[in-house]
C-alpha positions in Angstrom: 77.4 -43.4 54.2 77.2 -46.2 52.6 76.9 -48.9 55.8 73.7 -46.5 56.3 72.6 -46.7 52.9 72.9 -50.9 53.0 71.0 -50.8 56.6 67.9 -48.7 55.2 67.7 -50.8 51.8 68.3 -53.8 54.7 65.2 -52.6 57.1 63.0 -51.9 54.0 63.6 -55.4 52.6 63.0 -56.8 55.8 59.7 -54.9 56.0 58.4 -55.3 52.5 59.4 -59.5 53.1 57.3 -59.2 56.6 53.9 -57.5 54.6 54.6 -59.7 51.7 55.1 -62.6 54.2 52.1 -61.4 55.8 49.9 -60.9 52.9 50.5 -64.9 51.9 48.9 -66.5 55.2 45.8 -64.3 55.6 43.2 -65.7 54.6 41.2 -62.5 54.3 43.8 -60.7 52.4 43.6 -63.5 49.6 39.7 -62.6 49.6 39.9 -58.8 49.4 42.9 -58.6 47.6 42.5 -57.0 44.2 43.1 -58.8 40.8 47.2 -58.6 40.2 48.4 -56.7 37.2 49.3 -59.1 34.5 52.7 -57.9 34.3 55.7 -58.4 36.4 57.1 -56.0 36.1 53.8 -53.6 37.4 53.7 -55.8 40.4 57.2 -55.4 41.5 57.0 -51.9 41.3 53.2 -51.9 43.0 54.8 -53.7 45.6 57.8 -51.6 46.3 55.7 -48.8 45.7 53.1 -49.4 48.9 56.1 -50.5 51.0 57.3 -47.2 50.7 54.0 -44.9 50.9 53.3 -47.8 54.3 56.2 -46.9 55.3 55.9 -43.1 55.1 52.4 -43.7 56.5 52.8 -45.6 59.4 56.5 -43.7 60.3 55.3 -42.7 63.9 54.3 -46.2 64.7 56.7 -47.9 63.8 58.8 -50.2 66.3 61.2 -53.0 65.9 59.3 -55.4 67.9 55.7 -53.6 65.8 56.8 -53.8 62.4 55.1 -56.9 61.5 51.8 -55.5 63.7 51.9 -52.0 61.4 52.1 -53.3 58.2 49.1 -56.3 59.1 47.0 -52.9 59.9 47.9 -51.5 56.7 47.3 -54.5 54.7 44.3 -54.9 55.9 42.9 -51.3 55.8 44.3 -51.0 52.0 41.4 -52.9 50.5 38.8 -50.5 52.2 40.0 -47.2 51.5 41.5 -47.9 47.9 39.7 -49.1 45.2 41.1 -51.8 43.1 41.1 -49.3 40.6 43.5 -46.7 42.2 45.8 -49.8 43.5 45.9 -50.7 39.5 46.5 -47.0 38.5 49.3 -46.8 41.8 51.1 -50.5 40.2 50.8 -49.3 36.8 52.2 -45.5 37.4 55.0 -46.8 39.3 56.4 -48.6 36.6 56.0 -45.9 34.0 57.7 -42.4 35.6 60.4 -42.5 33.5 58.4 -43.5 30.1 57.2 -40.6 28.0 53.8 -41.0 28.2 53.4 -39.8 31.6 51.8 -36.8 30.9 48.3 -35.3 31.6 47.4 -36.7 27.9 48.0 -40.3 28.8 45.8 -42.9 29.7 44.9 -43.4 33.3 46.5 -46.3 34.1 50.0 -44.8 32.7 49.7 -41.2 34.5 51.5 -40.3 37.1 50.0 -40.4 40.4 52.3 -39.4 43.9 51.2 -40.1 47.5 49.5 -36.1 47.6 47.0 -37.3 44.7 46.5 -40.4 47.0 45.7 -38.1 50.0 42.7 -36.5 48.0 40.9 -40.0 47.6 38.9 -40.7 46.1 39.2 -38.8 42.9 38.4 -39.2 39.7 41.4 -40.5 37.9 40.1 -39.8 34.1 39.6 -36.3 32.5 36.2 -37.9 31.1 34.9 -35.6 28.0 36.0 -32.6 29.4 38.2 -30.5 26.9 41.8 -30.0 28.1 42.8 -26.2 28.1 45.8 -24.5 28.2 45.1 -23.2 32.0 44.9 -27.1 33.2 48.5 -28.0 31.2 50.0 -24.9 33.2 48.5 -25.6 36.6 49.4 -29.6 36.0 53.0 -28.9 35.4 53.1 -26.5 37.9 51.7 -28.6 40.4 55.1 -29.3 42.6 56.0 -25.8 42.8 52.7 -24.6 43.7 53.0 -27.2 46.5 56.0 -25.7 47.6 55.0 -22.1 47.7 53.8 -20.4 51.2 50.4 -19.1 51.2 50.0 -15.3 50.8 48.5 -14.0 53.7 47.5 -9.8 53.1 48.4 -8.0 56.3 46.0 -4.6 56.7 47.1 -2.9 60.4 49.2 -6.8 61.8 46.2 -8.3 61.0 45.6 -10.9 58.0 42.6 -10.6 56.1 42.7 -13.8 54.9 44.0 -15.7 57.4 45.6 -19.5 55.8 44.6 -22.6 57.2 47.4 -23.9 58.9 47.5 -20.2 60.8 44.3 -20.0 61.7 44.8 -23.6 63.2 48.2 -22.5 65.1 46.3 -19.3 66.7 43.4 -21.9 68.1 46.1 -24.7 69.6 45.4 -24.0 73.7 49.0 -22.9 74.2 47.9 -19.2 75.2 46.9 -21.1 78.8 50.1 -22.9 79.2 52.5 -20.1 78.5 50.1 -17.5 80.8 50.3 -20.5 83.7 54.1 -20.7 83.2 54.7 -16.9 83.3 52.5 -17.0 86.6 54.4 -19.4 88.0 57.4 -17.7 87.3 56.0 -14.6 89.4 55.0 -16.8 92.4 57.4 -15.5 95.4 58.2 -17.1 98.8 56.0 -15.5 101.3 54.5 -15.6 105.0 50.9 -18.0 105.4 48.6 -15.1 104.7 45.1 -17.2 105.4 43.7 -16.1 102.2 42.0 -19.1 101.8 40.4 -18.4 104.8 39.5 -15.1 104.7 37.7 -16.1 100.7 35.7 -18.6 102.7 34.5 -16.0 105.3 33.9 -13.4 103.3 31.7 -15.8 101.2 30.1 -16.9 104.4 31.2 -20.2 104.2 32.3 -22.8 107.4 36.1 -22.4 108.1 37.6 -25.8 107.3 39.0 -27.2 110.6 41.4 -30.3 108.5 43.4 -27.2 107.4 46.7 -26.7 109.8 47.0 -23.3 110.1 50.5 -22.1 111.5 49.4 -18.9 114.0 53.0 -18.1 114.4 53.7 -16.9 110.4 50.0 -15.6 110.1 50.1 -11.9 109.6 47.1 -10.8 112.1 45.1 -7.4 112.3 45.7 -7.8 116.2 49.6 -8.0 116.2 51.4 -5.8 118.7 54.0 -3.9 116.2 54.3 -3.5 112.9 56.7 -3.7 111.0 57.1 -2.2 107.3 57.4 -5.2 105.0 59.1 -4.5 101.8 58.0 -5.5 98.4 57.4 -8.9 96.9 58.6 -7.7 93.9 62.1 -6.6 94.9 62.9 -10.4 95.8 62.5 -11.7 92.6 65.2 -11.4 89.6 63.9 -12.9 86.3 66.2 -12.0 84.1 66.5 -10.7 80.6 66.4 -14.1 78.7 62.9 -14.8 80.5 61.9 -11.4 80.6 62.2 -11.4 76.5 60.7 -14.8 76.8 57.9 -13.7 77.9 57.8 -10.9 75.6 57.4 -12.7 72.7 54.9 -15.1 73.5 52.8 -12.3 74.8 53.4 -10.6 71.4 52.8 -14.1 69.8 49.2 -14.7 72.3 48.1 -10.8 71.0 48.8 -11.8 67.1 47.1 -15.0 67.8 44.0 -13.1 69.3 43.8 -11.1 66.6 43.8 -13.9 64.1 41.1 -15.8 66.3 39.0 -12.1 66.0 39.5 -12.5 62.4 38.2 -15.8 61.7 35.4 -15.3 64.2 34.4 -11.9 62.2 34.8 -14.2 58.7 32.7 -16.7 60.6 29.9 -14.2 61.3 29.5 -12.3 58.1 29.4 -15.7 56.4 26.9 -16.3 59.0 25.1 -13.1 57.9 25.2 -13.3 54.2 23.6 -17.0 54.9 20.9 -15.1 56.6 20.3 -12.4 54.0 19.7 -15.6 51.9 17.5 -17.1 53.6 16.0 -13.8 54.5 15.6 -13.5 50.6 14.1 -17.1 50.2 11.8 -16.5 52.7 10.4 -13.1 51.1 10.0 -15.4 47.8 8.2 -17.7 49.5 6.0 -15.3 51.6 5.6 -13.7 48.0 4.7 -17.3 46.9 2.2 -17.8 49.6 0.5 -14.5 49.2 -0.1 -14.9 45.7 -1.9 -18.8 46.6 -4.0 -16.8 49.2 -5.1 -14.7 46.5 -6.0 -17.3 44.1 -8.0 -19.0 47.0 -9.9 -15.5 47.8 -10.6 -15.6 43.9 -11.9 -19.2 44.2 -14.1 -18.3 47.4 -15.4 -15.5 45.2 -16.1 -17.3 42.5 -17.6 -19.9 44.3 -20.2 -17.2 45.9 -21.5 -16.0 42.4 -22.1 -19.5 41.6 -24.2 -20.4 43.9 -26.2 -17.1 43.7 -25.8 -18.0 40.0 -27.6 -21.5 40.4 -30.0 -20.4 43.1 -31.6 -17.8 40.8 -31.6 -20.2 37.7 -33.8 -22.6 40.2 -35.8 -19.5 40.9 -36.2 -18.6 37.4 -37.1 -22.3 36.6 -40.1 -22.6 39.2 -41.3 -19.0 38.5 -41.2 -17.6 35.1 -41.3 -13.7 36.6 -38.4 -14.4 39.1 -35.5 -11.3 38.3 -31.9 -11.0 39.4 -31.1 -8.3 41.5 -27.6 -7.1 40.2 -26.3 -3.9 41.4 -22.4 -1.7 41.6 -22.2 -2.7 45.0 -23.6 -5.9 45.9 -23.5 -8.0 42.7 -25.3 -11.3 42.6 -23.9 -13.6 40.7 -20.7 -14.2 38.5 -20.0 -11.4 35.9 -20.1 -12.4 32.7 -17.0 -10.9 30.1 -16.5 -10.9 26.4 -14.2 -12.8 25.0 -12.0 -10.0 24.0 -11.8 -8.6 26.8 -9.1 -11.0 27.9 -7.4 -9.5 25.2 -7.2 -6.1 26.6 -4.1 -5.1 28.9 -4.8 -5.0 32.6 -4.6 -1.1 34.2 -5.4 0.7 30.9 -8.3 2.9 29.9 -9.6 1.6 26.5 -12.4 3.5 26.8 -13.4 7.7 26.9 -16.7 8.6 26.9 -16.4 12.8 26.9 -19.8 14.8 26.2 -19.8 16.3 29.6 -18.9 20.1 30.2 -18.6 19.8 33.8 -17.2 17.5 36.1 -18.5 14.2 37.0 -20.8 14.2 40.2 -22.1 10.4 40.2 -21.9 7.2 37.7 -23.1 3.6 37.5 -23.8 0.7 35.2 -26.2 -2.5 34.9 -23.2 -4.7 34.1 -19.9 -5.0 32.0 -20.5 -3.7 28.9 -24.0 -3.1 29.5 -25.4 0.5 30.3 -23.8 2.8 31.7 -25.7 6.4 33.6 -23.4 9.1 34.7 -24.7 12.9 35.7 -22.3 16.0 35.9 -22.8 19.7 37.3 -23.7 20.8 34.1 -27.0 19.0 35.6 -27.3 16.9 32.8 -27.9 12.8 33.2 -26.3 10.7 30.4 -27.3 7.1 29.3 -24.3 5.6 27.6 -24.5 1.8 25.6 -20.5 0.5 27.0 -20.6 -2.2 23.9 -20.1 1.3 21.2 -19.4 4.3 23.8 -22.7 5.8 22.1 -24.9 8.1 24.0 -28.1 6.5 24.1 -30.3 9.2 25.4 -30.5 11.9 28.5 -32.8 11.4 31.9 -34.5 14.6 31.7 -36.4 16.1 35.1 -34.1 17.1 38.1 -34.2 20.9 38.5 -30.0 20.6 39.1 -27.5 18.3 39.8 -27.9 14.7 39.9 -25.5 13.8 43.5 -25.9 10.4 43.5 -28.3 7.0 41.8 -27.9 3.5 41.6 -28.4 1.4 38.6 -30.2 -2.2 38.6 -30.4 -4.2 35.7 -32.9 -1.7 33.8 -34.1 0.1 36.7 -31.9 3.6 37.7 -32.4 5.5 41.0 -31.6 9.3 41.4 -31.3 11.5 43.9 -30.7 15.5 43.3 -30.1 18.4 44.6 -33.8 19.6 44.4 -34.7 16.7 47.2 -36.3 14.7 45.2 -35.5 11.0 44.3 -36.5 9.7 40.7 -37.0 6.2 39.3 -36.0 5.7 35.7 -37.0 2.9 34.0 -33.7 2.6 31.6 -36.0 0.6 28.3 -37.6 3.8 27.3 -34.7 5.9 27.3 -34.1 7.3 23.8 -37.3 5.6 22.3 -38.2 8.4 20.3 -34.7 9.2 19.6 -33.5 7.6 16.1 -30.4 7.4 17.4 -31.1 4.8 20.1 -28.8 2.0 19.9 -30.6 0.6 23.4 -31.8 -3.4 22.4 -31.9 -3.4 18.6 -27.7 -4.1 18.3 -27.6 -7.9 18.9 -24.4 -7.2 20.6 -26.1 -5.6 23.3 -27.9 -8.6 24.7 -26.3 -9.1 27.9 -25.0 -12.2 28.7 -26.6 -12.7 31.6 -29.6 -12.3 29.9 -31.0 -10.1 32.6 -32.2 -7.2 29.9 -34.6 -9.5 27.9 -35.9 -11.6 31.2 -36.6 -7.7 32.7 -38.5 -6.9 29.2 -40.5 -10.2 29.6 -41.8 -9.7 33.7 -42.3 -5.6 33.1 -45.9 -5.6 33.7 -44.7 -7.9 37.3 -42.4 -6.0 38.2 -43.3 -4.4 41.6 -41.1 -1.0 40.7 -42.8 -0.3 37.4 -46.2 -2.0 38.0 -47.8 1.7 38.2 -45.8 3.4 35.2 -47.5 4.4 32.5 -46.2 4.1 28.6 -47.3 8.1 28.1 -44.5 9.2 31.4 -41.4 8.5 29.4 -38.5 7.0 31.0 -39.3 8.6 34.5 -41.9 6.2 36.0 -42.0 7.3 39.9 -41.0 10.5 41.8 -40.5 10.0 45.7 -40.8 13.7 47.4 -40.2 13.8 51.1 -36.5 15.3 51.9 -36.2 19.1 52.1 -32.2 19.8 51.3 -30.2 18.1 48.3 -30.5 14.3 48.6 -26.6 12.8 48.3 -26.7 9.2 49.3 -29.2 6.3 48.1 -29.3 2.3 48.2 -31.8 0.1 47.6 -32.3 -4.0 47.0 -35.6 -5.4 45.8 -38.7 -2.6 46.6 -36.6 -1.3 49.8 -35.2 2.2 48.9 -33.0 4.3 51.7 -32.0 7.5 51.1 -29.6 10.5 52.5 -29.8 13.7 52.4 -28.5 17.3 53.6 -31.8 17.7 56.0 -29.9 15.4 58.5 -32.1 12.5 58.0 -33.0 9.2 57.0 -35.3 8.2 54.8 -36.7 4.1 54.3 -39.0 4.1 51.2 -41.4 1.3 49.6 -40.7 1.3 46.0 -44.0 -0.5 45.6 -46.3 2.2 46.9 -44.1 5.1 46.8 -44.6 6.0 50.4 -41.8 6.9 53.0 -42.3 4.0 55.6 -39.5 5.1 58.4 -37.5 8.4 58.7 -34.4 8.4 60.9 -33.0 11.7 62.4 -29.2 11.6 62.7 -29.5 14.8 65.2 -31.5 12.9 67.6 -29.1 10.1 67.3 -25.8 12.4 68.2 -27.9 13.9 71.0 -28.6 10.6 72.2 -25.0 8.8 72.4 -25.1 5.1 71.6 -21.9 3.0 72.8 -18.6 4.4 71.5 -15.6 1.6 70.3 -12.4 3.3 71.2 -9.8 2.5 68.8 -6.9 0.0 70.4 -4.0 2.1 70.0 -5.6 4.9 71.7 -5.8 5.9 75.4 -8.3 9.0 74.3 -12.2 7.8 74.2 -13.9 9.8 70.9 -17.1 11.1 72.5 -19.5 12.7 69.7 -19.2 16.1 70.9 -15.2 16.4 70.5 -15.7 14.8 67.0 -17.7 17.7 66.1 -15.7 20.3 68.0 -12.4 19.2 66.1 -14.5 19.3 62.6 -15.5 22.7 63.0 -18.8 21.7 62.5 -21.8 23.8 63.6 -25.2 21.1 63.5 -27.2 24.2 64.3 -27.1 25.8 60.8 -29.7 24.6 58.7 -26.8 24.5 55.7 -24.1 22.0 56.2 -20.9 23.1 54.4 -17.3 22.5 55.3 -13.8 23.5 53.0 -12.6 20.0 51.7 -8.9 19.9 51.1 -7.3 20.9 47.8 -6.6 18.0 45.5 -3.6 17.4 43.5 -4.0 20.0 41.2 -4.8 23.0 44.1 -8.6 23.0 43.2 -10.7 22.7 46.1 -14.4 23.0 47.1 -16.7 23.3 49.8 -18.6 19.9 51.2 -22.3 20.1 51.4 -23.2 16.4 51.7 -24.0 16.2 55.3 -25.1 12.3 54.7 -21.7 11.0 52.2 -23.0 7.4 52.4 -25.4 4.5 53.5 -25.5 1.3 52.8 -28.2 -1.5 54.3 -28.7 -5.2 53.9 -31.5 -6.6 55.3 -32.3 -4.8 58.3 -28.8 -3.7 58.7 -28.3 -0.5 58.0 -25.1 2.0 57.6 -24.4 5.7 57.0 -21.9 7.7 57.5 -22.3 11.6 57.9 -20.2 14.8 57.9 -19.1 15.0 61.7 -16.9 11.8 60.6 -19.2 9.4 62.7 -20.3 6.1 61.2 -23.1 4.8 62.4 -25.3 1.4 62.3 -29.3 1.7 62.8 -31.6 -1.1 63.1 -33.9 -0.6 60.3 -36.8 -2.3 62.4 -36.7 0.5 65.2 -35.3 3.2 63.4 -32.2 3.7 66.1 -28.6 3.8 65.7 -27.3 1.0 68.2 -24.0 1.5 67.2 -21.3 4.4 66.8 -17.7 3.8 64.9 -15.8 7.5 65.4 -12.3 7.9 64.1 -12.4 9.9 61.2 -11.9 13.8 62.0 -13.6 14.7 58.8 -16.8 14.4 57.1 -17.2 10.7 55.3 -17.8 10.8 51.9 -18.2 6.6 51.0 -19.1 3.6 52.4 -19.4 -0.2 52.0 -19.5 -2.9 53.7 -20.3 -7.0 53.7 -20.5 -9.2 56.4 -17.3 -9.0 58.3 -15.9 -5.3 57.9 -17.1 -1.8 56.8 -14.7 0.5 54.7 -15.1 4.0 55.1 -13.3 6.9 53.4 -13.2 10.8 54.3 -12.2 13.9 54.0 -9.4 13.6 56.1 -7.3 11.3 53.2 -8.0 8.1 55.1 -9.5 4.9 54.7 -10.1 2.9 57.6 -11.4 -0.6 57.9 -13.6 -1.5 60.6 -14.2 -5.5 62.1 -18.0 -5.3 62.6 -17.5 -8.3 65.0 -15.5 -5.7 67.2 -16.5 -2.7 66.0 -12.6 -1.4 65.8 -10.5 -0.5 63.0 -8.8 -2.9 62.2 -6.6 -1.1 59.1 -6.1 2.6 58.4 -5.0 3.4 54.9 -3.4 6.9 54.5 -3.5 8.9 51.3 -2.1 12.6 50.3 -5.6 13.7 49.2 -9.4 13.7 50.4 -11.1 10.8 49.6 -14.3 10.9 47.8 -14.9 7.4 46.2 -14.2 3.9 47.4 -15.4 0.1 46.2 -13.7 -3.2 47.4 -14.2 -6.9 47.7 -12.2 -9.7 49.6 -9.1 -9.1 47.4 -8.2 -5.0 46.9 -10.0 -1.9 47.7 -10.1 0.6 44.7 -10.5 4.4 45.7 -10.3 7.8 44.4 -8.3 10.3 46.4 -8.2 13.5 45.2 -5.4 12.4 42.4 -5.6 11.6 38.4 -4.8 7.8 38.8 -6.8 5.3 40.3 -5.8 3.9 43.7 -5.8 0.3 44.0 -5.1 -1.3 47.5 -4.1 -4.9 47.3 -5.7 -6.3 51.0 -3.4 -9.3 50.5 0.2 -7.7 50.4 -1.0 -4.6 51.3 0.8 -2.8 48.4 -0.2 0.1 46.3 -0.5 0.5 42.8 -2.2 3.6 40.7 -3.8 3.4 37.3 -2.9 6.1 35.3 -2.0 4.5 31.5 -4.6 6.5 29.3 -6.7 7.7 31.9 -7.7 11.0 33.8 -5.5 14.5 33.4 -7.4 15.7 36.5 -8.0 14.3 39.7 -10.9 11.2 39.6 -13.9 11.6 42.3 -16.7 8.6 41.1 -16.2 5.1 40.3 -17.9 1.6 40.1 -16.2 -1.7 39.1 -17.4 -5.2 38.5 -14.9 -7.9 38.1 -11.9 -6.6 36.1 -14.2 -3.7 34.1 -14.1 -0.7 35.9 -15.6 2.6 35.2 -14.5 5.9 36.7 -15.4 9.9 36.6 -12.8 12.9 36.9 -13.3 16.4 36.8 -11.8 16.3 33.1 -15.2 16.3 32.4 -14.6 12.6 31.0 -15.9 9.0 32.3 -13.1 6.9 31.7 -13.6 2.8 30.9 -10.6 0.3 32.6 -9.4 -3.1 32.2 -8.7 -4.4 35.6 
């Protein structure tokens, strides 16, 4: 014992005298080399100390006549992958195991380091400013034994769950291949030339390979004279029960080891997966992200728009002192102009109740946020409201019944009744005799658009009101010329169309009073124009099976159909034959109870155009210059691409619609429930406004901007913050 003991304190001396030898006549070693430790001791032991770890390192290699080569390698590679801090640390730890200050405490340069810390370079060799804690003492004095201890592996059916590193890389070394080869090997038997090769090769259709020798005599051929039973392959082969258990265990050991392989590929994949749920949850954010910039641009574009109607009416009004801003609930010209305060108000809440009607709301409109407000009810009364108080101003007195539908333009209001006939108000002399008119003597009340006092200044010019006369009142024109309740009107400028339940038509000149075109909607169904199909459909709509699945007979000279119950069970009957129309310039669109929209040319009079789809009557309408949104009976709203003249998006709701308005952003609707619906176009997401608003369901409603205004059949007209 000890002649070895002298022989392996003899090799390593010989080896540490070769490096140090070594270390002394390169050049390049004296370069890299880092600065020596001032004391002596230190080096001796930094010296002894990388002999040994060299020597653990480069064990394998290691050969009498390579010793010399190794170490060179090692020498030289030192420099590189060790700092000249560690090699300090590594001299200075080596000489200080025994001393007391080797704890986790001490300095850097006096802790202990061992060749597994050197294995983790680099590290960080100081604790820094991190606070020591109790857990770190334990762990650090543990840190052998923990070393030492096998890794847990939980077994659930002879399969680890959480397979350790150094299994997982036993069950993929190839050795499943070599130990199935050897076991086939072991099964090969000494046997007659079959020809198997040959018969593979014909089978396949290939050549026969005429280098091959084939021995005719031991061939077993189909043609032979006798035969002979052979006797089994099997029965001349012994392997014996050392083999055969073998065998058995490393089959047993290639099964385990699939089963760990299945287990780190199923780790694999659900790390895989929850990855992808990740990334499938950054990408919603970010879709989220873009929607909401796409939004903000379709603001902009908005925006944009009303300015430059803005400036091209202020160039208007500066070359012509009489020139007035059109400004109406659907087609506003022009950026809307907001108090202040109201950017104080929360968004989605009613701040507003204006309740003095007995009956339910049957139309509504206003001249601008916070301006004037007209809404009728089926107690057939017509209410002028100013928005800045919520004060009545006054009453539009002279429909014998309901007021269905009107349209309100700066001062100028539009109504149409159920007695056929359409009136124009002229909103300035509501409530003039009335000493509780609030209408232009509250300064509050001068809009900020300033499109009251410039339509006081041009009254005398203004083409509507040119033949009204200060002794009529507030009604300055009556238009007679439709014989059944009149339920839809729009007009721009002097160019007034109206609906009604005659199943007609009407083009009026505001101006002169006089009905310049009438359009017949039952000589348009009887005379078919081009039908658009919709895409997902292999049925063609033709008018006639629109009709026959509405139950709707055109032959009566009263239109009426049951309209679905709303939310609260309360239902009516339909009587608006025409629900909507709509025209810009000579553009013209309506849509009418056998659930047909159709587009006329307001030049000819004919509908060129028919959009079917709906299997109800349609009850509103709008459109701009890309797409027309229609809503109906049948608790739809569909939106059609007037380029294509399909619909492009169909919006389903649990209750009839009766009221829609929308602009490049969301579509805001009434269907047959308490809260208003309001479609975002971007996400296409839902929301309801309900916060202070409607206890029954809402059937009118007008917005500009973020001010909304809607009617319910509370009996209530209900103000919103959008």
């Amino acid at each position: 014992m000890s002649h070895l003991g002298r022989g392996k304190d003899a090799d390593l001396g010989r080896n540490g005298s070769s490096s140090r030898g070594h270390k002394t006549s390169d050049p390049r070693e004296t370069r890299d080399s880092p600065t020596p430790v001032p004391s002596s001791s230190n080096a001796g032991g930094s010296r002894s100390t990388f002999t040994t770890v060299s020597n653990a390192v480069m064990a394998p290699f290691n050969h009498v006549q390579r010793t010399s080569n190794s170490m060179k390698i090692l020498s030289d590679l030192a420099p590189k992958i060790m700092t000249p801090r560690m090699i300090n640390d590594v001299a200075s730890a080596s000489s200080s195991r025994t001393h007391p200050s080797n704890s986790i405490l001490a300095p850097s340069s006096l802790r202990r380091i061992d060749f597994a810390t050197l294995g983790r370079a680099p590290m960080r060799l100081s604790l820094g400013s991190r606070r020591i804690s109790s857990r770190d003492l334990q762990i650090t004095e543990a840190t052998e034994e923990l070393l030492l201890e096998d890794i847990p592996e939980l077994e659930t059916d002879n399969v680890a769950s959480n397979v350790s590193l150094l299994r997982g890389f036993k069950a993929t070394v190839p050795s499943a291949e070599q130990g199935k080869a050897r076991r086939r090997k072991t099964r090969n038997v000494d046997a007659p030339h079959l020809g198997l090769k040959k018969m593979g090769q014909a089978a396949r259709g290939m050549l026969e390979d005429t280098d091959e020798a084939t021995d005719d005599s031991t061939s077993i051929r189909p043609g032979n004279v006798k035969r002979k039973p052979r006797s089994s392959l099997a029965a001349t082969v012994i392997l014996g029960k050392e083999e055969l258990s073998r065998q058995k265990d490393e089959i047993l050991l290639d099964k385990e080891n699939i089963l760990v392989r299945r287990s780190l590929i199923n780790a694999e994949i659900d790390e895989i997966t929850q990855k992808m749920a990740a990334l499938d949850a950054v990408r919603n954010q970010l879709q989220q992200n873009l929607l909401r910039i796409l939004e903000e641009e379709l603001e902009l574009d908005e925006e944009l728009e009303n300015v430059y109607e803005r400036l091209a009416y202020e160039e208007r009004s500066a070359s012509s002192v009489n020139a007035t801003m059109s400004r109406t609930g659907k087609r506003r010209k022009g950026p809307a102009f907001l108090p202040s305060e109201h950017d104080d108000l929360p968004p989605g809440v009613a701040f507003m109740t204006l309740a003095s009607h007995s009956a339910p709301i049957t139309a509504l409109d206003f001249s601008e946020p916070y301006g004037v407000l007209v809404s009728a009810s089926q107690d057939d009364s017509t209410r002028v409201w100013d928005l800045c108080t919520g004060d009545e101003i006054g009453r539009l007195k002279g429909h014998r019944g309901t007021v269905k539908c009107m349209q309100v333009d700066d001062s100028i209001c539009i109504t149409g009744g159920a007695d056929g006939s359409i009136r124009v108000w002229d909103l300035r002399r509501v409530g003039e005799d009335d000493d509780t008119s609030t209408l232009g003597e509250s300064p509050e009340l001068v809009h900020h658009s300033d499109t009251l006092d410039e339509g006081r200044a041009s009254s005398s010019s203004n083409p509507i009101l040119t033949d009204a006369s200060p002794d009529d009142g507030a009604c300055v024109r009556v238009l007679e010329g439709h014989s059944k309740a009149v339920s839809a009107l729009y007009f721009e400028d002097t160019c007034l169309v109206t609906g009604a339940s005659d199943k007609t038509l009407r083009q009026w000149d505001l101006s002169t009073g006089q009905c310049v075109l009438t359009m017949d909607i039952l000589w348009a169904i009887s005379h078919p124009t081009p039908i658009y199909s919709q895409p997902s459909s292999s049925y063609s709509y033709t008018p006639e099976d629109v009709l026959s699945a509405s139950s709707i007979n055109l032959t009566s000279s009263t239109f009426s159909v049951p309209a679905p119950p709303y939310a609260d069970g309360s239902w009516e009957m339909w009587q608006d034959f025409v629900g909507a129309l709509q025209f810009w310039g000579y553009a013209l669109v309506s849509g009418s109870g056998e659930g047909v929209v159709r587009m006329w040319d307001m030049r000819t009079g004919q509908a060129h155009r028919s959009l079917p789809g709906h299997t109800a009557p349609i009850t509103c309408l709008q459109f701009d210059e890309l797409h027309v949104v229609t809503g109906s009976l049948d608790k739809t709203i569909r939106v059609w691409d007037l380029r294509t003249g399909k619909a492009t998006e169909t919006i389903k709701y649990e209750y009839p619609v009766t009221d829609l308005q929308f602009d490049s952003r969301k579509i805001v609707a009434c269907s047959g429930e308490n809260g208003i619906k309001v479609y975002n176009r971007t996400t296409m997401q839902q929301s309801t406004l309900v916060i202070n608003g409607h206890t029954k369901p809402a059937e009118k409603l007008r917005y500009i901007d973020r001010y909304l205004v809607s009617g319910a059949r509370d009996n209530t007209v209900k103000i919103w913050s959008l």
